[in-house]
Residue, then its C-alpha position, 0 to 999 in steps of 0.5 A: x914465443x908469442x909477441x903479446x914508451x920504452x927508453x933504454x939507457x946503456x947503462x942499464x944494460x950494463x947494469x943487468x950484467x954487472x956479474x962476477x966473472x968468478x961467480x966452419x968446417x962446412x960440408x953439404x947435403x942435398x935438404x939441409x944446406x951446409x953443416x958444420x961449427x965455428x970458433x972465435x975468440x972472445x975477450x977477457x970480460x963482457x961482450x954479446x954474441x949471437x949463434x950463426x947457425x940452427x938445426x937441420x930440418x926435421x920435416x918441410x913441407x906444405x900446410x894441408x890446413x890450419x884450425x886457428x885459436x886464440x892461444x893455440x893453433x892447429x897446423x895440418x899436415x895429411x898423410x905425415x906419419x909423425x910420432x906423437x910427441x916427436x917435436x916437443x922440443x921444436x918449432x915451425x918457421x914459416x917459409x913463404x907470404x907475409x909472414x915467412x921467417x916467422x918462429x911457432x913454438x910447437x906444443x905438441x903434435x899428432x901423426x897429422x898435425x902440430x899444435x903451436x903457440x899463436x893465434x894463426x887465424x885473421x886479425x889480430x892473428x897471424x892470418x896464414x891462409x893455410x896452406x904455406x910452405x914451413x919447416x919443423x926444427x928442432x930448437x938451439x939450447x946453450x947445451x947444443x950451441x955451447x956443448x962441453x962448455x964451448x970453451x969456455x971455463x967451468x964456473x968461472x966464465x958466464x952466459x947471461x940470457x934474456x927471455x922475451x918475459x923480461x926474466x933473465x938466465x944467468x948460468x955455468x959450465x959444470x964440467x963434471x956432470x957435463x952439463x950448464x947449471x943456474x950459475x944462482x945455485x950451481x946445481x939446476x941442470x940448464x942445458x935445456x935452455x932456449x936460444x932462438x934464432x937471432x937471439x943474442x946473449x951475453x959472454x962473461x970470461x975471466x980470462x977471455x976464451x976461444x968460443x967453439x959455436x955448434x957441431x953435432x944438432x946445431x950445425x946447418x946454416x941458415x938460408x931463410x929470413x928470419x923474423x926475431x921478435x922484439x918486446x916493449x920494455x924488454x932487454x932484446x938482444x938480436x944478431x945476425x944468424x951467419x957463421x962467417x964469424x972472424x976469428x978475432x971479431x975485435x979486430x982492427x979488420x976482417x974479411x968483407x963478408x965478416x961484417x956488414x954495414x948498419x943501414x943492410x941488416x934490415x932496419x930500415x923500411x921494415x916496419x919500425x917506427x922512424x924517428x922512434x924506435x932505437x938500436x944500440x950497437x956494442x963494443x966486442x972489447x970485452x967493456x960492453x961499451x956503447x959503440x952508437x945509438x941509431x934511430x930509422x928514417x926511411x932509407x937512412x940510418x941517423x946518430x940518435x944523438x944529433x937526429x942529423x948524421x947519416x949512419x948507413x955505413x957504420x960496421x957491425x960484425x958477424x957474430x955480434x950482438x946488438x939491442x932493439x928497443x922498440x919504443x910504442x910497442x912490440x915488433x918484429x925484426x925481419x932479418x935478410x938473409x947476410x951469407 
């Protein structure tokens, strides 16, 4: 997932749903940190979440070394004793320097070493010096986040993705086979598509539904910034990775640490462009309403709509999703950790 004058319009997002609805219990260990699953109630029509909680760690440690490439890169860890192959469904988060909370595709590895996605040499690579502390888990798919459909009704309710190439996945509980299928042909297993951390997506339920959020591989919290990658001209959906999620999120009020203000999520001072970049918050009412356009100033989160009104304060609940546009060209979004 490599991060190779955008305006978005509300209505263009709603106009890239527009899709028939018809078509924690936590416990601890020492190396994983709390585990478990969450629910909450999502509303009759569209609304936009986002999942609270990754994959144990499959291995953490530090780089003995690295051989950068302009595609590739080789990361090496000594003395592992991996099984070749072992990680072909898995990435590398980096844990310390500039770059901590940064997520490497893995390709593939050796007994010693894995091969991932990205340039980690010097500019205008990643310029890791080789030797950072990182950790190896194994990617979120909609069948890990969502299993056994996660409540939601088979080939009624939908789960839209939008991918960082600008292509879109649209699909369906298939609950005989046990598995998400294209909701296009009703028949391509989908189970295997990527959620990465902080990605939103978007919910469609003709009856509204209690979301059931993890369990099994995808039930470790999160204790670590996460840097999401936000694309020029994309649709990107974003979120806050914790599993304090109301069990209403629509409701009137929730718990304190059920919702945050705007301006502590880390959109401000954290190399997006003042007066430029936008973020768009969404209403969880099932409508998909726009519920406030925002543009940075420093410190200050102002309405994008009159440039003037400080927003700091503006509430955006745990499990929602909201949109990042990027504006002079593609981003990171250094997410702090919210738990």
């Amino acid at each position: 997932m490599n991060i190779p004058s955008f305006s978005f319009a509300a209505g263009m997002l709603g106009l890239a749903l527009a899709v028939s609805p018809n078509a924690a219990t936590a416990q601890t260990t020492a190396t994983t940190g709390p585990l478990g699953y969450y629910t909450f109630s999502a509303p009759q029509g569209t609304s936009m979440w986002v999942c609270g909680l990754v994959t144990k760690n499959d291995f953490a440690g530090a780089m003995t070394g690295t051989t950068p490439g302009a595609v590739t890169s080789t990361l090496q860890q000594t003395g592992a004793g991996w099984t070749p192959g072992a990680f072909s469904n898995h990435y590398v988060e980096i844990r310390e320097g500039v770059w901590e909370g940064l997520i490497l595709d893995i390709v593939s590895n050796s007994a010693d070493a894995v091969v991932v996605e990205g340039n980690v040499g010097a500019s205008p690579g990643f310029a890791l010096a080789g030797n950072e502390k990182y950790a190896i888990r194994k990617h979120v798919t909609l069948g890990t986040m969502l299993p056994g459909g996660g409540g939601l009704t088979p080939f009624i309710d939908l789960v839209r993705v939008f991918r960082s190439d600008g292509s879109t996945g649209l699909f369906t509980f298939d609950n005989g086979n046990g598995y998400w299928v294209d909701a296009n042909d009703f028949v391509t297993n989908s189970s295997g598509e990527i959620i990465y951390p902080g990605q939103g997506y978007v919910i469609t339920t003709g009856a509204g539904a209690t979301i059931t959020i993890g369990g099994n591989e995808v039930s470790t919290v999160k204790t670590t910034v996460t840097k999401v990658p936000v694309y020029l001209g994309r649709i990107n959906l974003v979120g806050l990775i914790n599993p304090l999620v109301a069990s209403n999120p629509n409701a009137v009020s929730v718990a304190a640490f059920e919702e945050h203000q705007m301006g502590d999520i880390g959109l401000l001072n954290n190399g997006f462009v003042d007066f430029v970049d936008t973020f768009r918050r969404f209403k969880t009412d099932g409508t998909l309403a726009s519920d406030g356009l925002y543009i940075p100033n420093g410190n200050q989160l102002l309405d994008a709509n009159d440039f003037v009104t400080v927003r700091n304060s503006d509430i955006i609940r745990v499990g929602a999703a909201f949109m990042i546009s990027p504006q002079q060209g593609d981003e990171y979004y250094t997410q702090p950790v919210l738990h």
